[in-house]
C-alpha positions as CSV (number, residue, x, y, z in Angstrom):
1,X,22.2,-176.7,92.3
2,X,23.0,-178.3,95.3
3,X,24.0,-177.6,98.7
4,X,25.4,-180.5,100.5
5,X,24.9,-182.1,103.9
6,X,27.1,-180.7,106.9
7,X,28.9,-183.7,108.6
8,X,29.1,-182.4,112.2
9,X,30.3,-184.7,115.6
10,X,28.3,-186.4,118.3
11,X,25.5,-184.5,119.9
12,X,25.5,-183.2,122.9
13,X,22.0,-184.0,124.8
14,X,19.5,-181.6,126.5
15,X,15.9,-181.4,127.0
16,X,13.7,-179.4,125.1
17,X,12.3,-177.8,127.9
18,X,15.9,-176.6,128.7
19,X,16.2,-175.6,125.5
20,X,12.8,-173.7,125.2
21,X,14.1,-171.9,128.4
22,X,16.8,-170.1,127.0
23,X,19.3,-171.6,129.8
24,X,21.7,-173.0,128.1
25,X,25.7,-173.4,129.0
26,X,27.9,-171.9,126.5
27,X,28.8,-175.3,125.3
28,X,24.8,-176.5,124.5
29,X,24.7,-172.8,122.9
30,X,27.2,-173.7,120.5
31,X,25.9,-177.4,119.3
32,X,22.8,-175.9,119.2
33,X,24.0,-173.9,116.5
34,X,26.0,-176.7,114.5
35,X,22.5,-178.9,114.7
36,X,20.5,-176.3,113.7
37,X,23.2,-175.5,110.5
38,X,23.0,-179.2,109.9
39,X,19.5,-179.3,109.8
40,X,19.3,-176.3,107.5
41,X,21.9,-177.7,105.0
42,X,20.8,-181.1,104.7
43,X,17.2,-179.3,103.6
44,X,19.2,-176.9,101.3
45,X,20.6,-180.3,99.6
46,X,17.6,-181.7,99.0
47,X,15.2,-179.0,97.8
48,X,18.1,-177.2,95.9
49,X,18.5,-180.8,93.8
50,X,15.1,-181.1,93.4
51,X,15.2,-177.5,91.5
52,X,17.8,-178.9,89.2
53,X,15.3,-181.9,89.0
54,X,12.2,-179.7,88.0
55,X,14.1,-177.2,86.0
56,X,15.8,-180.2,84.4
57,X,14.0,-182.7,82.5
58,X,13.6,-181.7,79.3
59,X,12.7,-178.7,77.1
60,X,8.9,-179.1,77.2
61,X,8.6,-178.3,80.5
62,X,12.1,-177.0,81.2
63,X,15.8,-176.2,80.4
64,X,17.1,-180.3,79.8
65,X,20.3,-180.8,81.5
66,X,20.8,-180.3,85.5
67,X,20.3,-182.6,88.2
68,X,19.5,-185.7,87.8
69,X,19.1,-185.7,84.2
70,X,22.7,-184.3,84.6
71,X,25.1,-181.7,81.9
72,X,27.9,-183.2,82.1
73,X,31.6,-181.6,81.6
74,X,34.1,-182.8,79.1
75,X,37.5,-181.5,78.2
76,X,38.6,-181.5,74.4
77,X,42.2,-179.6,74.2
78,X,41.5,-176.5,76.3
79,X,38.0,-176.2,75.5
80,X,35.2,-177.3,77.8
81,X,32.1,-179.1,76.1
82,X,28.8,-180.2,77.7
83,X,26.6,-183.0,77.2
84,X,23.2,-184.1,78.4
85,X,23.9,-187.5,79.7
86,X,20.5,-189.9,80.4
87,X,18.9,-190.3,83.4
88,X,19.5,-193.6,85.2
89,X,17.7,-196.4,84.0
90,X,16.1,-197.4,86.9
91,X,14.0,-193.8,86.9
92,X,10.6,-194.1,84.9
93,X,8.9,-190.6,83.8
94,X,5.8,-190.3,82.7
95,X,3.7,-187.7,82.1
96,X,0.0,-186.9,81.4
97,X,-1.7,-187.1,78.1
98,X,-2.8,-184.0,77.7
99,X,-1.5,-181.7,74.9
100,X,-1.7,-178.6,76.6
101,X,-0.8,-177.3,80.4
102,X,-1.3,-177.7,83.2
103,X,0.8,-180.8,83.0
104,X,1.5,-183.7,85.6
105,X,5.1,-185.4,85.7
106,X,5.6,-188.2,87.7
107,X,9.7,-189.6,88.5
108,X,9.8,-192.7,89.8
109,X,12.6,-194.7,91.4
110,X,11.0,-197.7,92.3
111,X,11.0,-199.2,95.5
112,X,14.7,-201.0,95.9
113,X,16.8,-197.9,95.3
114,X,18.5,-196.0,92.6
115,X,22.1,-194.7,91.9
116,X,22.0,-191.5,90.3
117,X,24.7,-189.4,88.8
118,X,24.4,-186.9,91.9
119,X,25.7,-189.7,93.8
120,X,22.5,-189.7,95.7
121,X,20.0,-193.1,95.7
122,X,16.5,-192.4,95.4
123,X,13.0,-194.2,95.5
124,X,9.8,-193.5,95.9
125,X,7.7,-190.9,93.3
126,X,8.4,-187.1,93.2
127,X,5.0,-185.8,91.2
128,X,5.3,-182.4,89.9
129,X,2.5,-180.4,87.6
130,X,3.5,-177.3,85.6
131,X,1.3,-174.6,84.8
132,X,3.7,-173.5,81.5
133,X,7.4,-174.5,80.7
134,X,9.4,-173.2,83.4
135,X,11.3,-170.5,81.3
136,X,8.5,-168.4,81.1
137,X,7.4,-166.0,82.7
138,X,4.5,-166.4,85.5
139,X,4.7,-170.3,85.0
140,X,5.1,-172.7,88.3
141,X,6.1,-176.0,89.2
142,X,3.9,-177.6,92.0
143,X,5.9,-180.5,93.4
144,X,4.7,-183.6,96.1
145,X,5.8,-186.7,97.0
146,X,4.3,-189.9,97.7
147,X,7.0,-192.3,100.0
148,X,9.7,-190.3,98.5
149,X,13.2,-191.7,99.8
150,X,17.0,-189.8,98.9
151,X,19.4,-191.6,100.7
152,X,18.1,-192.3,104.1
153,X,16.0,-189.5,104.8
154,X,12.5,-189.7,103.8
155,X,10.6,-186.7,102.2
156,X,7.4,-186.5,104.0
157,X,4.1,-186.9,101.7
158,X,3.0,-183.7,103.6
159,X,5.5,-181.8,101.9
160,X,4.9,-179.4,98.7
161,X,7.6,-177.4,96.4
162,X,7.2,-174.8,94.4
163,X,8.8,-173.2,91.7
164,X,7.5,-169.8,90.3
165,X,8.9,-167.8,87.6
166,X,8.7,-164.8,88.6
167,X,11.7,-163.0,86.1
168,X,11.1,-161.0,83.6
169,X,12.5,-160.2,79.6
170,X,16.0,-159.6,81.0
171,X,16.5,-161.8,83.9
172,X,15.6,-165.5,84.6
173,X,14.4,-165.2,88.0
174,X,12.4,-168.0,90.4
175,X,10.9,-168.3,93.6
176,X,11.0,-171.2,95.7
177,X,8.5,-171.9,98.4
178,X,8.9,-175.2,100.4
179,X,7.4,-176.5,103.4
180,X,8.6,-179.8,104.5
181,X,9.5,-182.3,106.9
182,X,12.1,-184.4,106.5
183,X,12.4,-187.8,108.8
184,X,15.4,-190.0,109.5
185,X,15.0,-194.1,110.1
186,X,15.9,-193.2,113.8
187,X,12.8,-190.9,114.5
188,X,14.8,-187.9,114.0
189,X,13.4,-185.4,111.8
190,X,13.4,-181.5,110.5
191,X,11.0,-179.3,109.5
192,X,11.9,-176.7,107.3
193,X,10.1,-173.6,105.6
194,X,12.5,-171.8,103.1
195,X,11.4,-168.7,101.1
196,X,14.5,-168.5,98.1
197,X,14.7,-166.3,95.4
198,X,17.0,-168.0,92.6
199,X,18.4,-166.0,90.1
200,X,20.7,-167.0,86.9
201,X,23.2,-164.6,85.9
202,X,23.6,-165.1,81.8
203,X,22.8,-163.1,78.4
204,X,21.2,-166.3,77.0
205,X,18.1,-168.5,77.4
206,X,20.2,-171.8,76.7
207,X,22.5,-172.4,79.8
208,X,26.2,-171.8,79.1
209,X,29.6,-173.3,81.1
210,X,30.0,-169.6,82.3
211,X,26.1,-169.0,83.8
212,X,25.9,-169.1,87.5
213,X,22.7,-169.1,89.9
214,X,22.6,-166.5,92.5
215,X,20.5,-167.5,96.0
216,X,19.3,-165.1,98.0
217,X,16.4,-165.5,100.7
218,X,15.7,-166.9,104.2
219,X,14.5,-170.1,105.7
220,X,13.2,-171.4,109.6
221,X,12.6,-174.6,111.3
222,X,13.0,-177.1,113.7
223,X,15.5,-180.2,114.6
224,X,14.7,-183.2,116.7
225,X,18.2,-184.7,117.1
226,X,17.5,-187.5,120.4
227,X,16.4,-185.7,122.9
228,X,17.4,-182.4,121.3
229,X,14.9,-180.3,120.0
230,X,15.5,-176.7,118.4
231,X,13.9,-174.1,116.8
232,X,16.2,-172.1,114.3
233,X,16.2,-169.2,111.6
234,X,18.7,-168.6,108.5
235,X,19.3,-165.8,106.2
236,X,21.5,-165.3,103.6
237,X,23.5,-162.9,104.3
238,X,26.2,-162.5,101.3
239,X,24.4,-164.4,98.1
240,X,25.4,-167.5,97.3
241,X,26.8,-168.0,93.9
242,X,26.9,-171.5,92.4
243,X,28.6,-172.1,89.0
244,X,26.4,-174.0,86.6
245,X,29.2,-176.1,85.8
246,X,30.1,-177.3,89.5
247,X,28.6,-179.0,91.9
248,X,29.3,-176.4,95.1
249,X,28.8,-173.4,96.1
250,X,31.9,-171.1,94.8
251,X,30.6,-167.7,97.5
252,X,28.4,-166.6,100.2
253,X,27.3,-166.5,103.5
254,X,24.7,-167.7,105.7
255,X,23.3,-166.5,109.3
256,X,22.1,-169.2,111.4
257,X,20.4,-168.6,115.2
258,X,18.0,-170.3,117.7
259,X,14.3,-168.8,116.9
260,X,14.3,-167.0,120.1
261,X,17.7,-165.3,119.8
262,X,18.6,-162.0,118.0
263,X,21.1,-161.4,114.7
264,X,23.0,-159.8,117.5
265,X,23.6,-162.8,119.4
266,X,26.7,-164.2,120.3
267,X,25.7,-167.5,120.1
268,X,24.8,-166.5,115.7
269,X,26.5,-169.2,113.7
270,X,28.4,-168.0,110.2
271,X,28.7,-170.4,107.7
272,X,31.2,-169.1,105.0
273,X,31.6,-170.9,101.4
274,X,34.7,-168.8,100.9
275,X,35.8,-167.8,97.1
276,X,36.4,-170.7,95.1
277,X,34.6,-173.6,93.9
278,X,35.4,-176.5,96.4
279,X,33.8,-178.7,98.8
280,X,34.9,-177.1,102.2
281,X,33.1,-174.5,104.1
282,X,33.6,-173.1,107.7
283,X,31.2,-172.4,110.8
284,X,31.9,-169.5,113.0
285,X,29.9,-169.6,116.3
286,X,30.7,-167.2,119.2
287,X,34.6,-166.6,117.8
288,X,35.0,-170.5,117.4
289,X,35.8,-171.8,113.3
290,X,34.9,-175.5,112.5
291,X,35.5,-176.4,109.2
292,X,33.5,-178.4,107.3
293,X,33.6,-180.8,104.4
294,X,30.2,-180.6,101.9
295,X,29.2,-183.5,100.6
């Protein structure tokens, strides 16, 4: 499931020491807010791929079909029909020899780039070792990176992922716990800690057209945009609800503020998904709507 990048305008420079103040003009209060949004999306879109990723890759370890070893959605009459189409060719997975878990995966993407149905390029190793397959209960997914690349932000080889099963006989239920930082060509970077708790809504093990994931959960950080430098919190406010077959968020709400401000604040951003499955969002901050176009 993924939660795409927020393409926001020009920032608007100020010191970190201003920042860390609290004195800043309505105007910094406000881009403060769309940088800190825009930090926590672009980490939503790539830890919430990388769950497809995990979850994904075949029925060993897994559920096959999400991500980047995508389920794709035909159209035969008025019927839809999915198919697991194969990863890109330029991804190489490997796994250890052992017969029984724990058990190490390793995706790679090589070193020159590579196209993947998502639309994203990726190179560089994501290296992920399972304690069970992912469906049942108590197992977990322990995820690193070594000179991990998507796009043009590079995924830090400090950074760990992990997935926890943590449902039971009548719900499919997982935990995510990430620490990262995330750094841009430029110097920029984010740091982001997210506790989610993902949740698929279906009566079936074997994901069906109608199944949808349900987010819930909270998330903190910091930005270094230039010479900006923030420090931010998110919660979910209204759960997000993602249909398994699209690619956006169809509901839900998100609360985003500087660390040091409270839920009360008029300077709390809103970012609204709305009620349908599309690729447009807004961002309320202090009675001001900008709307915004996911990736």
């Amino acid at each position: 499931m993924l939660i795409a990048i927020l393409a926001f305008a020009a920032l608007i420079i100020f010191s970190c020491k201003k920042e860390l103040s609290q004195a800043l003009t309505p105007q910094e209060e406000e881009q403060a807010n769309l940088t800190s949004a825009e930090s926590d999306a672009e980490a939503e879109d790539v830890f919430n791929g990388l769950f497809d990723d995990v979850m994904g890759v075949n029925n060993d370890v897994g559920v096959a079909g999400s991500g980047i070893f995508a389920r794709s959605v035909t159209t035969t009459g008025s019927t839809d029909v999915a198919r697991i189409d194969p990863a890109p060719p330029c991804l190489v997975v490997t796994h250890s020899t052992t017969s029984t878990f724990p058990v190490t995966y390793t995706y790679d993407f090589g070193t020159s780039g590579c196209a993947c149905a998502d639309g994203h390029v990726r190179r560089g190793k994501i290296i992920t070792t399972y304690t069970g397959r992912l469906v049942a209960i108590g197992s977990s997914a322990t995820t690193r990176f070594e000179n991990f690349y998507i796009d043009s932000i590079q995924v830090e080889n400090t950074t760990t992922h992990v997935i926890t099963n943590t449902g039971s006989l009548d719900t499919l239920r997982y935990t995510v716990d990430v620490h990262a930082k995330l750094t841009k060509t430029n110097g920029n970077y984010s740091e982001w800690q997210s506790h989610k708790i993902i949740s698929r809504i279906s009566a079936n093990i074997i994901a069906s057209l109608q199944d949808y994931f349900r987010v819930e959960g909270y998330a903190s950080g910091r930005v270094k945009r230039n010479d900006l430098l923030i420090g931010w919190k998110s919660e979910i406010t209204l759960p997000l609800l993602k249909l398994y077959s699209c690619r956006w968020i169809s509901r839900g709400r998100v609360r985003i503020l500087r660390e040091t401000l409270s839920p009360g604040s008029q300077w709390t951003g809103i970012l609204d998904y709305g009620t349908v499955c599309d690729r447009f969002a807004t961002l309320t901050v202090n009675g001001h709507t900008n709307n915004i176009t996911l990736h």
